[in-house]
N, C-alpha and C positions, 0 to 999 in steps of 0.2 A: 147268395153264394159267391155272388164276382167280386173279386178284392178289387179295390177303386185304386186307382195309378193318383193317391194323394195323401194327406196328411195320417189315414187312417189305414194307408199301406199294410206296414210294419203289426197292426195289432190285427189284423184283417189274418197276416198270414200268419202269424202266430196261433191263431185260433183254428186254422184249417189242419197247423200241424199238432196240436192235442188232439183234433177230430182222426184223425189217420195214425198217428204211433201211440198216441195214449195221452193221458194227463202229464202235464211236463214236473220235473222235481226239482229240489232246489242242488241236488247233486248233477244234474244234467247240463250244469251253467258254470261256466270258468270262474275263479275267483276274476272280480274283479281288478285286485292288486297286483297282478298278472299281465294286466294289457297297458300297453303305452300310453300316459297320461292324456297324450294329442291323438289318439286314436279318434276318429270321427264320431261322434256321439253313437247314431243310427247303428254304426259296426259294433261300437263294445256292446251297446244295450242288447244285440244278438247274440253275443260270445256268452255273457250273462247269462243270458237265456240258454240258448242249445249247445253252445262250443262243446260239451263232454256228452251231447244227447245221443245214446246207445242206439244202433239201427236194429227193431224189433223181428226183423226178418233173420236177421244172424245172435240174436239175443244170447241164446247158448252157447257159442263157439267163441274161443277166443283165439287171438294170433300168435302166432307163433313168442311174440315177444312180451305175452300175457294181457295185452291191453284185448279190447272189444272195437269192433267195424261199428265208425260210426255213423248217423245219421246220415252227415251231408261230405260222405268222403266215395261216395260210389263210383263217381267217372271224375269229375273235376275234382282236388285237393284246396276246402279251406283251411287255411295254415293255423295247425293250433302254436296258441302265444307265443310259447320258447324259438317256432321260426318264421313270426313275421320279420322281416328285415326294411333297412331304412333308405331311399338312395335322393339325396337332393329334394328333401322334404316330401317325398312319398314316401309311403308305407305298403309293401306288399303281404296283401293278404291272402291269393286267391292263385296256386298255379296250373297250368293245363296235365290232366293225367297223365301225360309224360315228360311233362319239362319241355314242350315245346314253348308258352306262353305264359303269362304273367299279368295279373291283373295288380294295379297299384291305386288308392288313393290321397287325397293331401291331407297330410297331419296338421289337424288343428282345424280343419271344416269339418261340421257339424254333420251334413249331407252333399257330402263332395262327389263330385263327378267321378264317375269309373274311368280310368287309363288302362290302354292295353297295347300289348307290342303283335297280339295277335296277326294281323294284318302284314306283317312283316314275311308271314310263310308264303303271302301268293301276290305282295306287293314289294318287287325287288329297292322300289325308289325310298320307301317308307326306313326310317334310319333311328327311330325312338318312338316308344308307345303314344299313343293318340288314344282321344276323348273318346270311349264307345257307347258311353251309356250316362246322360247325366245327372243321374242319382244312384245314391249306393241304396236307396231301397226299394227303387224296380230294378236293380243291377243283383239284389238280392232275390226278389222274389224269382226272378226269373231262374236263379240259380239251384236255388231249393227246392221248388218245385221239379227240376229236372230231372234233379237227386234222387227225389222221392221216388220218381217213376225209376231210373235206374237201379234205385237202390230197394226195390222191392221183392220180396220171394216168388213170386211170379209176375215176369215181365217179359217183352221183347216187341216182335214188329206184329205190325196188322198189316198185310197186302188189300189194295183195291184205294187206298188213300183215307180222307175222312169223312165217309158218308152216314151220317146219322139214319137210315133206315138198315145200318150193319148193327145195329143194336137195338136189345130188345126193349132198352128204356131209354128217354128221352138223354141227351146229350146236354149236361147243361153248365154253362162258359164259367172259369173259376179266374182266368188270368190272359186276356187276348195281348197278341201284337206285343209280345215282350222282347226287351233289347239284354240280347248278351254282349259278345264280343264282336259284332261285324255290321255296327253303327246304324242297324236298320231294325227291325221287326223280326224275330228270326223263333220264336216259339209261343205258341199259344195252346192254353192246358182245360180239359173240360173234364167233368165227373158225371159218371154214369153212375146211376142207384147209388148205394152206398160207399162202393168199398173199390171201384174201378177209376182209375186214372189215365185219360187221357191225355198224350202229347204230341202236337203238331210240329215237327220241328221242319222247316221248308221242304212240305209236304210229304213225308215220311213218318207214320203214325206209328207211334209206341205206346204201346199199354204197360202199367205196372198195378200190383195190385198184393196186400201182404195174403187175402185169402185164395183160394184157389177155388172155391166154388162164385169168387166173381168174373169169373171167365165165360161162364153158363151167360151171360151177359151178349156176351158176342153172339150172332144170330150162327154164322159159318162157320163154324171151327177149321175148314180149308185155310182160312186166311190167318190166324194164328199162328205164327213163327215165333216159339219160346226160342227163349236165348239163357244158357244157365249163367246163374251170378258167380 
């Protein structure tokens, strides 16, 4: 079940997320002819894949402006095609859910390094985005997987941290020691039974989960803090 931090990344998490939102379609994936020719290999073959993939949790509802809540727009925004923008041979693809930060990488590498200006909100010396992650498909996994838990119909915090005898079935590792934006190890994600998602993010546990009877999971319902989506 633990996706390998290597060449088999990308099809590793590909596979976990047909396991959790469903079988994926060939409507869930952007045209190809839509993404910038020097887009990073690793990035279109995802756009391909999920860029229009529907979040199963809001399936029914749509926004106000007729489109549907996608998959991986829950807290961070992947930029669909029409606004990635270009600056000095990066390509931004990835913004912070409020326009605080920016993720970019180089056009025309295959599996280029993640750049992020992140670091700028608590590093006054810092004057342009820095290297935070140097692949864009553990810069992805990491990113997806977070989604997933945000972006699920039942989710939010677990108090007490992450102790596997808080659950009624073994705890078992899907993504350790993942780098996002602050150049260290900063989320690692574990699945309980079926249908429960766990997230470690610097030790603050988040649960997400599309059914509601995988909460029954949790030994103490005390420590469950839902948070609504």
């Amino acid at each position: 079940m633990l996706i390998p931090d290597n060449a088999q990344t990308m099809e590793r998490l590909k596979a976990f997320i047909c396991k959790w939102a469903g079988p994926s379609r060939p409507e869930y994936g952007v045209r190809s002819d839509s993404l910038p020719s020097d887009l990073p290999a690793v990035l279109k073959d995802f756009y391909t894949f999920a860029g229009n993939w529907p979040n199963p949790a809001y399936e029914a509802a749509l926004q106000p402006n007729g489109s549907r809540t996608k998959l991986f727009e829950a807290q961070d925004r992947w930029l669909e095609p029409q606004f990635l923008t270009r600056q000095n041979d990066r390509i931004t693809f990835l913004l912070e859910n409020e326009g605080q930060w920016s993720c970019e990488v180089n056009a025309g590498q295959n599996d280029s390094p993640v750049y992020s200006d992140a670091a700028m909100l608590w590093n006054d010396r810092l004057e342009e985005s820095e290297i935070v992650c140097p692949s864009i498909s553990h810069f992805l996994t990491t990113f997806c997987l977070q989604e997933l838990v945000f972006g699920s119909r039942y989710f939010g915090k677990l108090e007490g941290g992450l102790d596997p005898a808080l659950f009624r079935e073994s705890l078992h590792p899907l993504w350790l020691d993942g780098y996002y934006v602050f150049k260290e190890p900063s989320h690692s994600f574990y699945v309980c039974g079926d249908n429960l998602l766990i997230m470690d993010y610097y030790s603050d546990v988040w649960y997400g989960s599309l059914e509601e009877d995988a909460l029954s999971l949790i030994l103490d319902p005390s420590t469950v803090k839902p948070i609504e989506p």
